[in-house]
N, C-alpha and C positions, 0 to 999 in steps of 0.2 A: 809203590806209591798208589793211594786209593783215589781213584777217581770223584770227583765231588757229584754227589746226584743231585741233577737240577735237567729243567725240561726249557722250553726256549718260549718266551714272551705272547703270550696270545695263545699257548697251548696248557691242555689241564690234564693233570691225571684226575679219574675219577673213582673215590671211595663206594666201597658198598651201599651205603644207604644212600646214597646220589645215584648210584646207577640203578636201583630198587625204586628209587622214586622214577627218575626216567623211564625204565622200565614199565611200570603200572602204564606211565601217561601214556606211553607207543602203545599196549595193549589196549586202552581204552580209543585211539585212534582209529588202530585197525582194525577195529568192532564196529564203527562209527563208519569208516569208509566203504568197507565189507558191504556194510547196511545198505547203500546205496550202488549197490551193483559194482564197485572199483575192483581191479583188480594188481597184486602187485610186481613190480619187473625191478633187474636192478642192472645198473651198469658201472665201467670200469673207475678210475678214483682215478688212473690217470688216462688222458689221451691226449692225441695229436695236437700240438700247440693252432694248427693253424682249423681244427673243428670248431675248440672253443672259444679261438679272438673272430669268427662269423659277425656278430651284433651284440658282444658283451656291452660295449659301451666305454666310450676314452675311460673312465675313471677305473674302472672293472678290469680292463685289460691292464693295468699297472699292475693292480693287487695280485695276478695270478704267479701262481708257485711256477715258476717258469726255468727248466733246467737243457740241456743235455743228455741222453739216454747213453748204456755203453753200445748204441749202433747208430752214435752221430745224430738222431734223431731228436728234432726238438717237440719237446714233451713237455704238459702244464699237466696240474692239479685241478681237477672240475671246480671253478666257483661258484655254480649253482648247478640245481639238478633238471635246468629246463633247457639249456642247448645240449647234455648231452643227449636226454630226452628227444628233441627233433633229429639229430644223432642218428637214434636208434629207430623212432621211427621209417625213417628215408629207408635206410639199411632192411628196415624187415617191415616194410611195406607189404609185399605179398606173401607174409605167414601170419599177417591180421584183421580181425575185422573191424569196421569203424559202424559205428562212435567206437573208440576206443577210449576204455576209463581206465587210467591208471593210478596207483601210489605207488611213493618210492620216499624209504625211509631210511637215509647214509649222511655220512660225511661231507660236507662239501670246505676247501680252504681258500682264505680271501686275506692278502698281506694288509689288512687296514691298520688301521687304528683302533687300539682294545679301548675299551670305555666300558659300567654297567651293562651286561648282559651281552655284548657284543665280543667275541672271539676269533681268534686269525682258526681254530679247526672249530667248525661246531657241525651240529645234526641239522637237516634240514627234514620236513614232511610235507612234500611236494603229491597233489593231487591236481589230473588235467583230466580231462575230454576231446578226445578229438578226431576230425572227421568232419565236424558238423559245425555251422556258425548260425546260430539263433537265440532270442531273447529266454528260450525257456532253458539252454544250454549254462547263459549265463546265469540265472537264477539258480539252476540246481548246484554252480559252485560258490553262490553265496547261502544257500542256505547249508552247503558241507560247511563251509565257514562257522556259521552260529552254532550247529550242530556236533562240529568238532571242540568249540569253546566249553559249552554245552557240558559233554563230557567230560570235559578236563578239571570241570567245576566253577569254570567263570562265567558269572552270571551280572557283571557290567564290566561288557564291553561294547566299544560304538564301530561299526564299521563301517567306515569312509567311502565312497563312491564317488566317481567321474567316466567321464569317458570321454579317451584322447582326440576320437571324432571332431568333437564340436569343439574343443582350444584348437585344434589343424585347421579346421573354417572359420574361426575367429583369426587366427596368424596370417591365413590368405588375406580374412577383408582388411586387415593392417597393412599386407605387401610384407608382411614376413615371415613367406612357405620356406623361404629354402634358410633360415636362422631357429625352422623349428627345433632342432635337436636339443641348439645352447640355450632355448629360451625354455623349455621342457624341463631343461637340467636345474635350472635356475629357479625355476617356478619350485621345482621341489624340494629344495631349501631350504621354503620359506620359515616352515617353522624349524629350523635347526640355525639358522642368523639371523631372522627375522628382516620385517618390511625394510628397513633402511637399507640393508646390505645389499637385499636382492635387486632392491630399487637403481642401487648403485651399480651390480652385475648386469642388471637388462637394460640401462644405459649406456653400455659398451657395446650393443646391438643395433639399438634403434635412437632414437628421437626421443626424450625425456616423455613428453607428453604423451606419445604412446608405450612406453616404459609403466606412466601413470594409469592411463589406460589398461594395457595388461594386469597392473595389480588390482583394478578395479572388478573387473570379469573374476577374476579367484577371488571374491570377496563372497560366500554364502547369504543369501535371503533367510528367513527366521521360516521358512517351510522347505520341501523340495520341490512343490509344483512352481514356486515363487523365486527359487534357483534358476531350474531349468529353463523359466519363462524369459527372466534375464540374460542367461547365456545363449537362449538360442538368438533371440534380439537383436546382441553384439556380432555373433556370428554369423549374419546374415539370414535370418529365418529357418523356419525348420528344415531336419532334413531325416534321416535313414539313422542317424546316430541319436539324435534327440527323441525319433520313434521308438527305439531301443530302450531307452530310458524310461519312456512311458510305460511302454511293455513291461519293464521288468519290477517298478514300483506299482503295476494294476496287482501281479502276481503276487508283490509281498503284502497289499493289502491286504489279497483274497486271503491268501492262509495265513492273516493276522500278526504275518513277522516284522510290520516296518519299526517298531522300536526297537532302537538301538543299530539303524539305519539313516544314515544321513549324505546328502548331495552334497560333496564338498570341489569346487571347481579348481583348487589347489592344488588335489591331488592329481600327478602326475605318472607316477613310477620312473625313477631314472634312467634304466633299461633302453634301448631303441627298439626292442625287437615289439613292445604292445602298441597294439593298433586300434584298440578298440576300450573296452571297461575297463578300468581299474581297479582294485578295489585294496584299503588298507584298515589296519585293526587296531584300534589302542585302548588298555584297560582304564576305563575312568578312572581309576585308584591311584595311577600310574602312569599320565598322559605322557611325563617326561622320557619314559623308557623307549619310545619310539613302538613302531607298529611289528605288533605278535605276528599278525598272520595277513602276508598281503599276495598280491599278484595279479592277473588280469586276462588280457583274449591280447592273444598274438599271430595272425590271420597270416603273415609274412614268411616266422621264423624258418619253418623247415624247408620252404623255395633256394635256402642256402645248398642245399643237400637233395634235394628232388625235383623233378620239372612234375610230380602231382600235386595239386593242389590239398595242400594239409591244416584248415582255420582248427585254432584248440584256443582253449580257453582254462584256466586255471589258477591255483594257490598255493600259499607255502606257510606251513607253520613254523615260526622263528622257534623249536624248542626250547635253547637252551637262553635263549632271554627271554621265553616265558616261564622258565623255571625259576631264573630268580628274580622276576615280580612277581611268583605267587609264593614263593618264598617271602619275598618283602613283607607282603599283605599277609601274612599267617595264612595261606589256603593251601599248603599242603597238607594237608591232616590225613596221608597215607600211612600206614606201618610204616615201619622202616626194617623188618625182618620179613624173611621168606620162608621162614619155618615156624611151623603152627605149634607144635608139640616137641617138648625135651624130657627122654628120657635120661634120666640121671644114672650116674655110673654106683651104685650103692656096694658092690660085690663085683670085680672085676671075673669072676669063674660063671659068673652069669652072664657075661656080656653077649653069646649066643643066643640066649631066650631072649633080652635084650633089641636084640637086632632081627629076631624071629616078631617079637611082637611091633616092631617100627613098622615090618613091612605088612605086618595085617594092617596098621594103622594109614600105610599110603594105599592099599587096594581100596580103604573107604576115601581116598582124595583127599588125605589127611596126611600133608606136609610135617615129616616128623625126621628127626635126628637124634644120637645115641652118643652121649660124651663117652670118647673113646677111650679115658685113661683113668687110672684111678688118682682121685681126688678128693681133699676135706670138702663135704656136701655146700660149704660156706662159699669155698671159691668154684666152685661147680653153679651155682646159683651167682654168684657175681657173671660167670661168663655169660649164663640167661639174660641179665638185666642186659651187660652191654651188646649184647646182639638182640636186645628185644624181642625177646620170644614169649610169649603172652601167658602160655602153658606148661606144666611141667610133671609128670610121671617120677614119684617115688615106690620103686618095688625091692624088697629085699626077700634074702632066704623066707624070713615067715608067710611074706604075701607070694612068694610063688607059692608054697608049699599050700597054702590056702587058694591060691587061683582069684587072688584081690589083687587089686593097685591101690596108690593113693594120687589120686588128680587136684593139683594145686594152680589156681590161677595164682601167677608170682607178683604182679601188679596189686590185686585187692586183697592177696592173703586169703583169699578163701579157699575152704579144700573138701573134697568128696574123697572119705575115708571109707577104706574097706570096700571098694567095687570093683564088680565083673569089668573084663573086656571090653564087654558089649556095652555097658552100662555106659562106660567112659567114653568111648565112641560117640553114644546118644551125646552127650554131656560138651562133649568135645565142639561135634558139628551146629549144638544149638548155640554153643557160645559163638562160634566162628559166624555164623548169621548176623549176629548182632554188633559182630567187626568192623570196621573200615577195613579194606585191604586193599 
């Protein structure tokens, strides 16, 4: 009896040119991270159920892959890569120095609810700091933010800012510190039920009128000095959090990055473990897809795990639900092959010199492949189109015997008849210049 192949609800296999395109974007990441001094660590896919229910968060902790081990031991599946991350820090405190910058680019599983872009397995690209808690800390993970979008080719998107500070001292001047969790949680909602519902939710807290109240404070000014001025107001005057904020939008004026930067008092993170900034990411194109790339300062997290004091601050890029909104929006426009050059099988007694000239062709870093079988040239060239291979090498008994090729671009039909090696080479790499890859 044959087994039916099938994979289970919220999990994907992924094709070649889905893992070629992912691929390029993690490449272009870890260029971008590198840039900025990060460096990268990885850790286990599963651990101790009771590391990762620390400050996941009531909803968080449902969704974990949560089992049995065969040594009795109860074991989850990491839902994100930032408690194991304090984790590890705690653990190898004394083999590192701080600031400590790291990435870390895996798996992370969460039992939700599949919808657009959202996945029960997906990739997470998690970059922190930590060591240190200061405004210029938080700035250089929002400028990885733009920097990383940057890269990846998106060039509208807005990234959300708050900071959990100044809603904590607003929830005090209302007399509801010890309801900040569910009021937090609710706040962050907003735009996924909208105002009525939440209205409805943080009525089961408090007193309508301060219900109203609260949704009043998450309501944006049409600037951010005219936000923050507001919120600090509600919350009883300035303080060490709302300084913060000033600090960090002086910085993005100075290197002229505040567009595409906005004070949204909304924004919460649902999380418990962030104590400080927030920060979240939606592509104009796309506001419905929810936020690429968010995350924050979590000054707390790792006091689960260490009596040292460990503030970090960081983000996470949503890959694969920003893979398919730049999908949606036509913005992948990467190859979809990883081989530059195909030499075609013309004479299978040749296939030596064949496989002699491929690897002169990868010593010049020129990604090349050799159809291994003999085939009518017709379906030799069908397998170029469907693997998208840009270039193509026709040599038979005459052009060896001559010490010529013939180089075919297979897309424009154009061909360079009768040339050297080296000719091709030249011909080869200027084309590739002028590639996307």
């Amino acid at each position: 009896m044959l087994i039916q192949p099938r994979i289970l609800k919220g999990f994907r296999d992924s094709l070649p040119e889905q893992e070629i395109e992912k691929s390029a974007l993690i490449k272009n990441l870890v260029k971008t991270f590198e840039s900025f001094g990060f460096v990268p660590i990885d850790t286990p896919a599963l651990e101790l159920t009771e590391v990762l229910l620390g400050k996941g968060g009531g909803e968080t902790d449902k969704q974990m892959y949560r089992f049995q081990d065969k040594g009795k031991r109860d074991v989850s599946m990491r839902f994100d890569l930032t408690v194991p991350f304090a984790r590890y820090m705690a653990q190898h405190y004394s083999e590192i120095y701080l600031p400590f910058k790291r990435y870390h680019i895996a798996k992370v599983w969460r039992g939700e609810n599949t919808q657009r872009g959202r996945y029960r397995e997906f990739f997470q690209c998690d970059f922190d700091m930590v060591g240190v808690d200061s405004a210029s800390s938080d700035f250089e993970i929002l400028m990885m933010m733009k920097a990383s979008l940057s890269a990846l080719g998106v060039d509208k998107a807005t990234i959300h800012i708050n900071h959990r500070g100044i809603f904590n001292r607003f929830l005090n001047h209302l007399g509801l510190a010890e309801k900040s969790v569910e009021v937090l949680r609710m706040v962050d909602k907003l735009t996924k039920i909208g105002r009525e519902k939440v209205l409805q939710g943080l009525s089961e807290y408090t007193e309508k009128d301060k219900a109203e109240l609260i949704l009043d404070f998450i309501v944006a000014e049409d600037s951010f000095e005219k936000t923050l001025k507001k919120m600090c107001r509600l919350a009883g005057g300035p303080g060490e959090d709302s300084q913060r904020m000033e600090d960090i939008w002086a910085m993005a004026k100075e290197l002229e990055l505040q567009e595409g930067i906005i004070l949204n008092p909304s924004i919460t993170r649902g999380l418990d473990y962030y104590t400080g900034l927030v920060y979240e990411t939606f592509l104009d194109e796309l506001p419905g897809l929810g936020s690429v790339c968010s995350g924050g300062r979590y000054n707390n997290l790792a006091s689960l795990y260490s009596k040292e004091e460990l503030p970090g601050v960081g983000a996470s890029v949503g890959l694969d639900r920003l893979l398919a909104g730049l999908d949606e929006i036509n913005k992948n426009n990467l190859r979809k092959s990883l081989t530059d050059v195909i030499i075609f099988n013309m004479d299978p007694p040749l296939s030596g010199q064949y496989h002699k000239m491929a690897q002169q062709l990868r010593k010049q870093g020129i990604r090349c492949e050799v159809y291994p079988a003999k085939k009518k040239l017709q379906g030799q060239f069908k397998f170029a189109e469907q693997k998208d291979i840009p270039l193509g090498i026709i040599c038979g008994v005459q052009e060896m015997e001559t010490g010529t090729l013939n180089l075919k671009d297979l897309k424009n039909r154009e061909s360079w008849e009768s040339i050297s090696l080296a000719e091709a080479i030249e011909k080869i790499i200027a084309f590739l210049d002028r590639e996307i890859i």
